[in-house]
PyMOL commands that place a pseudoatom at each C-alpha (Angstrom):
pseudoatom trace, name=CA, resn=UNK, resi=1, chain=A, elem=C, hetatm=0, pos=[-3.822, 10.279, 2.786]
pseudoatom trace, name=CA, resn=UNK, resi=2, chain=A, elem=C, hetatm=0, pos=[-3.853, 6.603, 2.381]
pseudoatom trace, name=CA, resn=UNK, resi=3, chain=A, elem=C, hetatm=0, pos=[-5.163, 4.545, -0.145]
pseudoatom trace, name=CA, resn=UNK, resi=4, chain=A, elem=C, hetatm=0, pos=[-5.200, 0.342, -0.476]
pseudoatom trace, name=CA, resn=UNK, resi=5, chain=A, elem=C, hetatm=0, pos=[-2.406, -0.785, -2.548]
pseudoatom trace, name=CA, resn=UNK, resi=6, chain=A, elem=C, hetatm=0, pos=[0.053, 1.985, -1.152]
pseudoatom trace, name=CA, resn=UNK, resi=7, chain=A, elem=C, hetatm=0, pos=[3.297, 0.975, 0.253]
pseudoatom trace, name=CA, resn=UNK, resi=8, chain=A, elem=C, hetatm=0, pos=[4.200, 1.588, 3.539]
pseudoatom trace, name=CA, resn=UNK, resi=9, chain=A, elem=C, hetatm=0, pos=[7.320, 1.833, 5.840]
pseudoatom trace, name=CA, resn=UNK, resi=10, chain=A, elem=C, hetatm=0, pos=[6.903, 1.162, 9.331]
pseudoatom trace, name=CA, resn=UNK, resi=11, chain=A, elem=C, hetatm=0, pos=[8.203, 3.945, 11.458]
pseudoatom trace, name=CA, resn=UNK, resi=12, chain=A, elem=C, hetatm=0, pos=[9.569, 1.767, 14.497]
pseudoatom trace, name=CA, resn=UNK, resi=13, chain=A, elem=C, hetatm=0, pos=[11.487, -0.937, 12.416]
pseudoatom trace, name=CA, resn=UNK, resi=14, chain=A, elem=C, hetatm=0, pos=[11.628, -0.007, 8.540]
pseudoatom trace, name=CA, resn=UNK, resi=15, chain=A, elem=C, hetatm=0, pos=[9.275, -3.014, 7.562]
pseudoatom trace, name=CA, resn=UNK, resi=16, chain=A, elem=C, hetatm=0, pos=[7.585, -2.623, 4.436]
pseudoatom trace, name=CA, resn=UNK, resi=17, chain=A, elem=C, hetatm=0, pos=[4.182, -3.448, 3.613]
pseudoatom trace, name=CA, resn=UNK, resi=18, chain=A, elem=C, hetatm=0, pos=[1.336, -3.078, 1.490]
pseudoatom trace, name=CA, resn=UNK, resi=19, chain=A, elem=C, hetatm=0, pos=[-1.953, -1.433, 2.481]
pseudoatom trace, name=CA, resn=UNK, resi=20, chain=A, elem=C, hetatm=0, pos=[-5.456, -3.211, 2.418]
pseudoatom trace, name=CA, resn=UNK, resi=21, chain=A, elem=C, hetatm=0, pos=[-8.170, -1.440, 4.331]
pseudoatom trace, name=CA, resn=UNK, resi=22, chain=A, elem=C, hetatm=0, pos=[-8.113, 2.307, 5.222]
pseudoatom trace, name=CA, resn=UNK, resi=23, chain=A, elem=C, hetatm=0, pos=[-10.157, 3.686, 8.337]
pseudoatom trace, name=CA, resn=UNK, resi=24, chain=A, elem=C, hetatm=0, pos=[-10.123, 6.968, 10.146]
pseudoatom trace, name=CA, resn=UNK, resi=25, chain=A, elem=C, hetatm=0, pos=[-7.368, 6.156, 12.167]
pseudoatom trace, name=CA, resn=UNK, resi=26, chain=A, elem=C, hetatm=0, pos=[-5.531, 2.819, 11.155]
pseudoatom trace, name=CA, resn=UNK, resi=27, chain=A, elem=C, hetatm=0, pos=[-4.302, 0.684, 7.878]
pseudoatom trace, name=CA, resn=UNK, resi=28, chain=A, elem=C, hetatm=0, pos=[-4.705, -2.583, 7.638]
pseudoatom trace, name=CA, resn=UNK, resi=29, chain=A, elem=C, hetatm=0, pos=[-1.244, -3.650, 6.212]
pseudoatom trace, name=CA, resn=UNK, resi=30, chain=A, elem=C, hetatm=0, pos=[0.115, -7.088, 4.742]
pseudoatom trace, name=CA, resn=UNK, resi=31, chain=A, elem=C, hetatm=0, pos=[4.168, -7.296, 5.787]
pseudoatom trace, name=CA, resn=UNK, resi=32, chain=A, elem=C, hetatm=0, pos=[6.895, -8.308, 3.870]
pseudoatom trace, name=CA, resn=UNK, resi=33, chain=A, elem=C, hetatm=0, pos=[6.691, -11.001, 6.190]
pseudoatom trace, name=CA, resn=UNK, resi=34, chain=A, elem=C, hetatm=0, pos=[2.921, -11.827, 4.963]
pseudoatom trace, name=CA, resn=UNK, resi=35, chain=A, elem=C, hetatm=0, pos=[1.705, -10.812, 8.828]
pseudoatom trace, name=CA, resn=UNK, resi=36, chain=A, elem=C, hetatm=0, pos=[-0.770, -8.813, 8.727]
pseudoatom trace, name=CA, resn=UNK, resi=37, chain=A, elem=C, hetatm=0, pos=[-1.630, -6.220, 11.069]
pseudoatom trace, name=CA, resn=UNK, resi=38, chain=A, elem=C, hetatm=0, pos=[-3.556, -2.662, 11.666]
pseudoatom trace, name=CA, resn=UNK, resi=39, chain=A, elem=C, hetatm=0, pos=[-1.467, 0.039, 12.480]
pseudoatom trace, name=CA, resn=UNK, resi=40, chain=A, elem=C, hetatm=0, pos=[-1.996, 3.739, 13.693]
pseudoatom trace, name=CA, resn=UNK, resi=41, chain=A, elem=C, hetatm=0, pos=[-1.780, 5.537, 10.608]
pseudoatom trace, name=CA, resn=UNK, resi=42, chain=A, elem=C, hetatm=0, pos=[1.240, 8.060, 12.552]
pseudoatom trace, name=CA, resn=UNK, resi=43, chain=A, elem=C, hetatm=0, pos=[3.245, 5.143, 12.269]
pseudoatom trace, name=CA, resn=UNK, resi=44, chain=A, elem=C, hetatm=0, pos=[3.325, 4.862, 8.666]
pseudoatom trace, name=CA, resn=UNK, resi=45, chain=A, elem=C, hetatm=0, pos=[5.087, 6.547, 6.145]
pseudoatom trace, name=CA, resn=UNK, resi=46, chain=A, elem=C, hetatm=0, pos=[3.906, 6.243, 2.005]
pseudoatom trace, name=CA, resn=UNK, resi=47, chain=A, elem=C, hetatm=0, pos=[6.815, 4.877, 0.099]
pseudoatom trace, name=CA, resn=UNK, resi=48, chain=A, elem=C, hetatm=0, pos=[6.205, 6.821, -3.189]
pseudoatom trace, name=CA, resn=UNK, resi=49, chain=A, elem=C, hetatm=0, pos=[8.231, 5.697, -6.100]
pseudoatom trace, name=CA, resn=UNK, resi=50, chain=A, elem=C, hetatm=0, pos=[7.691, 1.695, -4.748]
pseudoatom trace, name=CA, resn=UNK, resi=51, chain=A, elem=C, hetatm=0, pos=[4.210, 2.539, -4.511]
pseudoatom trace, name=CA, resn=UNK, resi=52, chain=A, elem=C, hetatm=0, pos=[4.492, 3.967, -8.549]
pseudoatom trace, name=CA, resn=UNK, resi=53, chain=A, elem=C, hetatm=0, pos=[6.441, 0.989, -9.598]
pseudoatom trace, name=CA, resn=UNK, resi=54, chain=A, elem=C, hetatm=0, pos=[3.818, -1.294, -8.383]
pseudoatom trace, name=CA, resn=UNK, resi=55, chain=A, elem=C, hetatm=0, pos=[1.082, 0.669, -9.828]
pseudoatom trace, name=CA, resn=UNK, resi=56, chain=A, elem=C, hetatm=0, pos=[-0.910, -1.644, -12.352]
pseudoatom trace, name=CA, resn=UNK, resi=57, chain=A, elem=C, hetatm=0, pos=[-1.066, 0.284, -15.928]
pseudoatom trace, name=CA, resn=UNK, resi=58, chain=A, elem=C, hetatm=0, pos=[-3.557, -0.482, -18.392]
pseudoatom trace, name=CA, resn=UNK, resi=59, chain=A, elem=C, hetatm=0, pos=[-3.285, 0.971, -22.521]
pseudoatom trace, name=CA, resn=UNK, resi=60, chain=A, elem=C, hetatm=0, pos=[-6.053, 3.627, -23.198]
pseudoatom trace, name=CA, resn=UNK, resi=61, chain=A, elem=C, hetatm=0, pos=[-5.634, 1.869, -26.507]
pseudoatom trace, name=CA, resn=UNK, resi=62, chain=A, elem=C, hetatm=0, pos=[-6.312, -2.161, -25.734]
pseudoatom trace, name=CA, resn=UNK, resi=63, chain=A, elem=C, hetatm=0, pos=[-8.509, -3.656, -27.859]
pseudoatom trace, name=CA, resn=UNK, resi=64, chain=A, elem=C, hetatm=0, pos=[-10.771, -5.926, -25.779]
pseudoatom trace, name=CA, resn=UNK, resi=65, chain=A, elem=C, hetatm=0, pos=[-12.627, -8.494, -27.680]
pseudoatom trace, name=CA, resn=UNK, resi=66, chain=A, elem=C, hetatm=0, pos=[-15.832, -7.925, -25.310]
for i in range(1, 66): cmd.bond("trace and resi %d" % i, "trace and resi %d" % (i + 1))
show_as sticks, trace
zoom trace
């Protein structure tokens, strides 16, 4: 399953890219390149631990001022 901000390798070249949109049967992806494109989800593969490191992490203990 696919979710925006997952990073993806491209099955027919090994470009990586970054997902933005999800629908039934295509992500819209930004490239390394900065093309962007939709692509048949089949083509994609999730690239896990890039995907983990690029995660944004927020403290359950930040103090916000608001």
């Amino acid at each position: 399953m696919f979710h925006i901000g997952d990073c993806v390798v491209f099955a027919c070249d090994g470009a990586r890219g970054i997902v933005l949109e999800v629908n039934d049967h295509s992500c819209h992806v930004l490239w390394e390149d900065r093309f962007v494109s939709w692509e048949k989800k089949e083509l994609l593969t999730i690239d896990e631990e890039l995907t983990k490191r690029q995660t944004i992490r927020v403290s359950s203990n930040v103090n916000h001022p608001l």
